[in-house]
C-alpha positions as CSV (number, residue, x, y, z in Angstrom):
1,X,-22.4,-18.9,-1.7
2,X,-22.1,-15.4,-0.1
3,X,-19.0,-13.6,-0.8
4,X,-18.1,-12.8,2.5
5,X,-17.1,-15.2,5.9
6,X,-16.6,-14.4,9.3
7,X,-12.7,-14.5,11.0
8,X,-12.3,-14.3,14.5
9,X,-9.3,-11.9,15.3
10,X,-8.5,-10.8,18.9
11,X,-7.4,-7.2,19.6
12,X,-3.7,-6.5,20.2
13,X,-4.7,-3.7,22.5
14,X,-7.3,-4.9,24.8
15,X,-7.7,-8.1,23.9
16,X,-10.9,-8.7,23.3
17,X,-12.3,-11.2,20.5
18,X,-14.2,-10.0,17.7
19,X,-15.3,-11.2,14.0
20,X,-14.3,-9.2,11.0
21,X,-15.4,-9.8,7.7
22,X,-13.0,-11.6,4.9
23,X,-13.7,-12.4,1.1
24,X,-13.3,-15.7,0.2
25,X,-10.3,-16.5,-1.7
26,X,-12.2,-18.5,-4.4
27,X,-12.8,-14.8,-5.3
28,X,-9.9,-12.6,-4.7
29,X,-9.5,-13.0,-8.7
30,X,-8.3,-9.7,-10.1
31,X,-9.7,-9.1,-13.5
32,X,-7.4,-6.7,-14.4
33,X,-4.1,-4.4,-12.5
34,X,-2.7,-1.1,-12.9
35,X,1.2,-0.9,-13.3
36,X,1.2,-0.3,-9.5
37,X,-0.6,-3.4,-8.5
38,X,-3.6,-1.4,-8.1
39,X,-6.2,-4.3,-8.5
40,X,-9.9,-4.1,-9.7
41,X,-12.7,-7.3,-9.2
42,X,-15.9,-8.3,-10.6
43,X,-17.9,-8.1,-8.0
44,X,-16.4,-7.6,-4.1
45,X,-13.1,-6.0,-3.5
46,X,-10.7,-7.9,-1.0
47,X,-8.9,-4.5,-0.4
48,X,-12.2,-3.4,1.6
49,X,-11.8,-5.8,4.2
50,X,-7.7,-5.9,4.8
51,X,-8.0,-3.7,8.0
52,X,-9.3,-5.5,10.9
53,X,-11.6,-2.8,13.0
54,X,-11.6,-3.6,17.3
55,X,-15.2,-2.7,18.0
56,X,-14.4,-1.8,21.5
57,X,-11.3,0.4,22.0
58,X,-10.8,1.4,17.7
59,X,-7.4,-0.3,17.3
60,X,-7.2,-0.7,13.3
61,X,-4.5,-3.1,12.0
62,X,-3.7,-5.9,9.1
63,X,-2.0,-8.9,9.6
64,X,1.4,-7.3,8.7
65,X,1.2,-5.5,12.3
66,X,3.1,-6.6,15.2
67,X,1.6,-9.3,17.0
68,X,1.9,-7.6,20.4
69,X,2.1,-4.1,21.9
70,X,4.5,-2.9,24.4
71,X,2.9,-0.9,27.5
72,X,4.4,1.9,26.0
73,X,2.6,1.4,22.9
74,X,-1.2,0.7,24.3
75,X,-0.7,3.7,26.7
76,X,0.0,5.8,23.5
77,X,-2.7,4.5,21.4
78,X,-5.5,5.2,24.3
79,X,-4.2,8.1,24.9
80,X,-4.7,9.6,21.3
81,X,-7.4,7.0,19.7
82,X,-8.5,4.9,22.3
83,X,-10.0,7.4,24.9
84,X,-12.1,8.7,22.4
85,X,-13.4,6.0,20.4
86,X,-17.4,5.4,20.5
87,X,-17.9,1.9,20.1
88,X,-19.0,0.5,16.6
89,X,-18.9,-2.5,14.6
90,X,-17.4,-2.5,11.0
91,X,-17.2,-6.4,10.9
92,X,-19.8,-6.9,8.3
93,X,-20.1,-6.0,4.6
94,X,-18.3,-2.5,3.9
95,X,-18.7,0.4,1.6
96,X,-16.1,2.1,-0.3
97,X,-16.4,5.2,2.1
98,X,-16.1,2.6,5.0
99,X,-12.9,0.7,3.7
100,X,-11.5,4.3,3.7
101,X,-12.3,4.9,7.2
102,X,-10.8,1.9,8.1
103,X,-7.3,2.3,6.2
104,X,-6.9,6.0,7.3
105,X,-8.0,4.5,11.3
106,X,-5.4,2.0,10.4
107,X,-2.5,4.3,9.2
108,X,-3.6,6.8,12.1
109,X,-3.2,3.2,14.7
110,X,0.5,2.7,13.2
111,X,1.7,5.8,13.0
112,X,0.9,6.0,16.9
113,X,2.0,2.6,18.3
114,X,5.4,3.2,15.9
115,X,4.7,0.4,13.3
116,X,7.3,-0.5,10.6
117,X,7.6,1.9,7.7
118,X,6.8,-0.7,5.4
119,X,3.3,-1.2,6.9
120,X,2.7,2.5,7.2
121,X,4.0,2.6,3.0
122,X,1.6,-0.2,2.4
123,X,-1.6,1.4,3.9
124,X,-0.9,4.4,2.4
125,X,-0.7,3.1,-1.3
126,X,-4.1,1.1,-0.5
127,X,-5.5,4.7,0.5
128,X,-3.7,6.0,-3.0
129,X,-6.1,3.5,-4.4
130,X,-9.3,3.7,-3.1
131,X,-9.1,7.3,-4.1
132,X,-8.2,5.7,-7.8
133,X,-11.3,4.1,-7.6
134,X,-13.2,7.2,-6.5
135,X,-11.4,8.9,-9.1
136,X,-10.0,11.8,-7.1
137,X,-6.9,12.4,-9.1
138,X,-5.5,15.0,-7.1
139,X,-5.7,13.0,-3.4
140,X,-4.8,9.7,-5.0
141,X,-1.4,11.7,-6.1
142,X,-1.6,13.2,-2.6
143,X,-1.1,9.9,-0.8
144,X,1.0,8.2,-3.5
145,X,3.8,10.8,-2.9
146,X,3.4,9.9,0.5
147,X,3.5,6.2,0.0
148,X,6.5,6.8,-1.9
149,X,8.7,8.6,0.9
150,X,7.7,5.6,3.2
151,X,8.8,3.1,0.0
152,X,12.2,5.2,-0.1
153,X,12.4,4.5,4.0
154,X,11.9,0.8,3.8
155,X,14.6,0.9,1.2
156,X,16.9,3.3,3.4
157,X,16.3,0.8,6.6
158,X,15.1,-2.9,5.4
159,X,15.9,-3.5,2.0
160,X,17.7,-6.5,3.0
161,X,14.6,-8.2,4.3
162,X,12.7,-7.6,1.6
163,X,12.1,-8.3,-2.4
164,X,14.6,-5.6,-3.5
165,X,13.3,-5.8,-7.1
166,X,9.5,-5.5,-6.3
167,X,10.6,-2.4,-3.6
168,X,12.9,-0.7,-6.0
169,X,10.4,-1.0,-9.4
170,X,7.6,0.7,-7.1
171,X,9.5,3.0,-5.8
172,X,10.3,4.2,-10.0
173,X,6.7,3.7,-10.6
174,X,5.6,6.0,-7.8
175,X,7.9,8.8,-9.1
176,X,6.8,7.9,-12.6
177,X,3.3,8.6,-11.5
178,X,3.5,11.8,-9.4
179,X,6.0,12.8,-12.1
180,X,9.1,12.8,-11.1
181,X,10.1,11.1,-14.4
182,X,14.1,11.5,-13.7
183,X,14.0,9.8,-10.5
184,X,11.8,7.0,-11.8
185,X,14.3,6.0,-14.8
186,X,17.0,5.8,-12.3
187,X,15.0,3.3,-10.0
188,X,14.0,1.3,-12.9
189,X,17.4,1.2,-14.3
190,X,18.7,-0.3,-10.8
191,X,15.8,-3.2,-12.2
192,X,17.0,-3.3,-15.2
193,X,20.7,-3.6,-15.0
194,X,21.7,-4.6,-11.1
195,X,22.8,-8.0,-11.7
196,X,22.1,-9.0,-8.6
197,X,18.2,-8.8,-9.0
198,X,16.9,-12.0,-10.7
199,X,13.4,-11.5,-10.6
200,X,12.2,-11.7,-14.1
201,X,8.9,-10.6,-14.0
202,X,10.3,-7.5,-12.1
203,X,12.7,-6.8,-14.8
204,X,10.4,-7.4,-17.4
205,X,7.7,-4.6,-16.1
206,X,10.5,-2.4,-15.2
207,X,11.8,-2.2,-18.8
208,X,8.0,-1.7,-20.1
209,X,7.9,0.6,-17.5
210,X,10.9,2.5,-18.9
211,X,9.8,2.6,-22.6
212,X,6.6,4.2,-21.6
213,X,8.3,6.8,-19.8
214,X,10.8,7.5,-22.3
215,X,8.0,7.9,-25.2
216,X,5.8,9.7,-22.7
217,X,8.9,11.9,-22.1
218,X,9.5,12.5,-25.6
219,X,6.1,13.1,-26.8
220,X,6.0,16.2,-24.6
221,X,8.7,17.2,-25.5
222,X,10.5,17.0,-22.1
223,X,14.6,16.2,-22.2
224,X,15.7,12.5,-21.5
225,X,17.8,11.5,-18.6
226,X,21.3,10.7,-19.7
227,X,20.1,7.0,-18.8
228,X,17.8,7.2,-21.6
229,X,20.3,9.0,-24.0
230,X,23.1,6.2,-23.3
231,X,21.5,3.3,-22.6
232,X,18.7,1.2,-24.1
233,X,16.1,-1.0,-21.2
């Protein structure tokens, strides 16, 4: 059974139908994820084929985009994509280098047409990745402290609407990893100790989460937060 199917999606810009490649979910299996939910598969990576790809005018989105565009909106993506776009297909199998194209077409897309800082966060922690996987350190940290100013947003403007505990333990694990250690123990400690939040498995990471800073802390010698001095996770 091949890996990949075909899924009809029609453009939110100019409305035209096309197919875009999807992995099946008999094999979305991770075997293994980073502390970030940074996922890595046997074979195909669903990841590649999130972002949907309009052959005909370029608009790049996911299915956490807005249905439908204002006038407003389509005006301003031709006006900085759409003009400009030579027609091409990435509906079939993708590379790694293609997958980027397609996220950083996609984050370029949102940012124009205005899209919800949680959608422009999540594209740009997907990018964060697919540099992980290239193992390009020093972009991967690039677009992870950018992911996490659009985290902080979503958390400024939305954080009702949303997991609060899954939101607030990435936000500490972003700062954890483009060290800013302080910051991160005080996001994990709202996890921790805000007894509002009653999502275990959230609590549970953020205190492993917390240990590993706090030895990682110590064994370079850095000074703990007075979270860390007070209080245990």
């Amino acid at each position: 059974m091949e890996p990949l199917y075909q899924s009809k999606v029609v453009c939110a810009c100019c409305e035209q139908s096309y197919h875009t490649s999807r992995v099946r979910p008999s094999l979305k299996r991770a075997i293994r994820s980073d502390s970030d939910f940074c996922s890595y598969y046997k074979s195909v990576n669903p990841d590649f084929y999130v972002v949907r790809v309009c052959p005909s005018c370029g608009f790049a989105s996911t299915e956490s985009f807005a249905e439908r565009l204002t006038d407003k909106q389509k005006e301003d993506y031709y006006e900085r994509i759409g003009k400009v776009w030579k027609p091409r297909s990435y509906g079939g199998e993708r590379t790694q280098d293609e997958a980027m194209a397609c996220y950083k077409l996609a984050l370029l897309t949102a940012q124009t047409v205005g899209e919800k800082d949680r959608v422009v966060a999540g594209l740009l922690h997907h990018i964060a990745w697919l540099y992980r996987y290239e193992d390009n350190k020093e972009l991967e940290l690039r677009f992870l402290g950018f992911a996490l100013d659009a985290y902080i947003r979503v958390y400024q403007t939305e954080r009702d609407m949303l997991n609060n505990a899954r939101l607030l333990y990435l936000i500490g694990e972003l700062n954890r990893r483009v060290g800013h250690y302080h910051e991160a123990v005080r996001w994990f400690s709202r996890v921790i100790h805000d007894k509002n939040i009653v999502d275990a498995s959230m609590i549970r990471s953020a205190r492993e989460q917390w240990q590993a800073l706090r030895e990682e802390m110590s064994g370079n010698g850095l000074e703990l937060p007075e979270e860390m001095r007070q209080n245990g996770a």
